[in-house]
N, C-alpha and C positions, 0 to 999 in steps of 0.2 A: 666282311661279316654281315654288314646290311643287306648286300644284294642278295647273300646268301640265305636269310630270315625270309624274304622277299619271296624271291624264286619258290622256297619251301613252304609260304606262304601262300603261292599264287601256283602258276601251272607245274612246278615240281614234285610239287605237294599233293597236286592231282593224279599224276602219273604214279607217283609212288604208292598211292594208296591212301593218301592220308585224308581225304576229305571227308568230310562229318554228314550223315544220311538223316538230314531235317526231317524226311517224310513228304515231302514236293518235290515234283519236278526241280532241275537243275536252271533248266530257261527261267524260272520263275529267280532265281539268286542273281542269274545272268542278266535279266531285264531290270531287275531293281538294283542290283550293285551298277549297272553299266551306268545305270539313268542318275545314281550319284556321283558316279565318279565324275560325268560327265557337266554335273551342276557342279561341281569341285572347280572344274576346269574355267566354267564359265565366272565364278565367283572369285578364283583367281585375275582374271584376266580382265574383270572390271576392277579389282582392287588395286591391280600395277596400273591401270588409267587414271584411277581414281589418287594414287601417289603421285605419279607423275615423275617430275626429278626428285622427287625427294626419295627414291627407290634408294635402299644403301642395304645388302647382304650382312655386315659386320652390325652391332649393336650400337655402335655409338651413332649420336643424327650427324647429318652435314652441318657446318657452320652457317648454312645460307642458307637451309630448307626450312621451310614451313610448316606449322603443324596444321596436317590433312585431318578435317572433319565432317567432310561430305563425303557424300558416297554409302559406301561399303562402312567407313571410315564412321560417320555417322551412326552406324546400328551395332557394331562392335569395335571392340578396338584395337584385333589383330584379325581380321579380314583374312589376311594369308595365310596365316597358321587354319586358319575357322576350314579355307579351302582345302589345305593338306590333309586334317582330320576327315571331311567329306571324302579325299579321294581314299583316306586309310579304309572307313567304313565302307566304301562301295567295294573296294579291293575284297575286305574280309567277306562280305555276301556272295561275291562275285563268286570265290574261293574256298571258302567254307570249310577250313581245317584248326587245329588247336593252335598252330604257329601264327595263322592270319589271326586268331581271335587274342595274340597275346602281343600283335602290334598296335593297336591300337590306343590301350592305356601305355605302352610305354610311349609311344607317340605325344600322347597329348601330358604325360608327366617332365615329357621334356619340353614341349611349348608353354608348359605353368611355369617352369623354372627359367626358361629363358625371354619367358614374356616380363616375368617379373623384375628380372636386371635390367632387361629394356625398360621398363615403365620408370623406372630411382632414373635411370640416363636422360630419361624424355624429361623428366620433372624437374629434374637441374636443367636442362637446355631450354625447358619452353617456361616463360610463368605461366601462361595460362593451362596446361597438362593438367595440375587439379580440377581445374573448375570442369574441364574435358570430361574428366574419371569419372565425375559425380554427374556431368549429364549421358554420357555412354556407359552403361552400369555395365555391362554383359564384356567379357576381355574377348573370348572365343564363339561363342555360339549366343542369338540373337536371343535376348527374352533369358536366356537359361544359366549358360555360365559366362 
């Protein structure tokens, strides 16, 4: 069903008809959706350096990992999600139909929700995680939210 959103989102969505006519050139959605997805990528891929072992897919932390706050780590406090949102955005520019414009907020209503179990898990595992929250104010995107 995802890829399906996706595909219809992205080149399917093209071919069928569905893309949205801004009033600009297409290169101009194509240069600046590419140029984010692409800082997506990059922003990713310092934040798995910037975790290190402490990298874990499931929500709860390792028993032995550390609480990461340099880096990435340091200006937000989910860096990864922050990435996926950047590549959602570059996606929908890139793209430019109603189905790319209605992934994004579910996107990021699922990284609020699953950010939010994550942070109660971090809080019981780390003491210091408050004191973290109250110096990293931003969960997802630096400065904003």
């Amino acid at each position: 069903m995802v890829l399906g959103a996706v595909a219809l989102g992205g080149p399917a969505g093209a071919l069928a008809g569905l893309r949205l006519e801004p009033g600009w050139p297409w290169l101009v959605d194509a240069i600046v959706g590419g140029g984010i997805i692409a800082y997506g990528f990059v922003v990713a891929w310092q934040s798995r350096a910037d975790l290190g072992d402490s990298l874990r897919v499931a929500p709860t932390p390792l028993d032995d990992a550390r609480l990461v706050e340099s880096g990435w780590y340091g200006r937000v406090r989910h860096p990864l999600y922050f990435a996926v949102l950047l590549v959602v955005v570059g996606w929908t520019l890139l793209w430019l139909n109603y189905l790319s414009l209605t992934l994004l907020p579910v996107v990021a209503v699922f990284f609020r929700v699953k950010a939010g179990h994550e942070e109660r898990l971090l809080a019981e595992a780390y003491a210091g995680y408050a004191g973290y929250m109250e110096r990293v104010r931003s969960r997802f995107v630096p400065r904003v939210w």
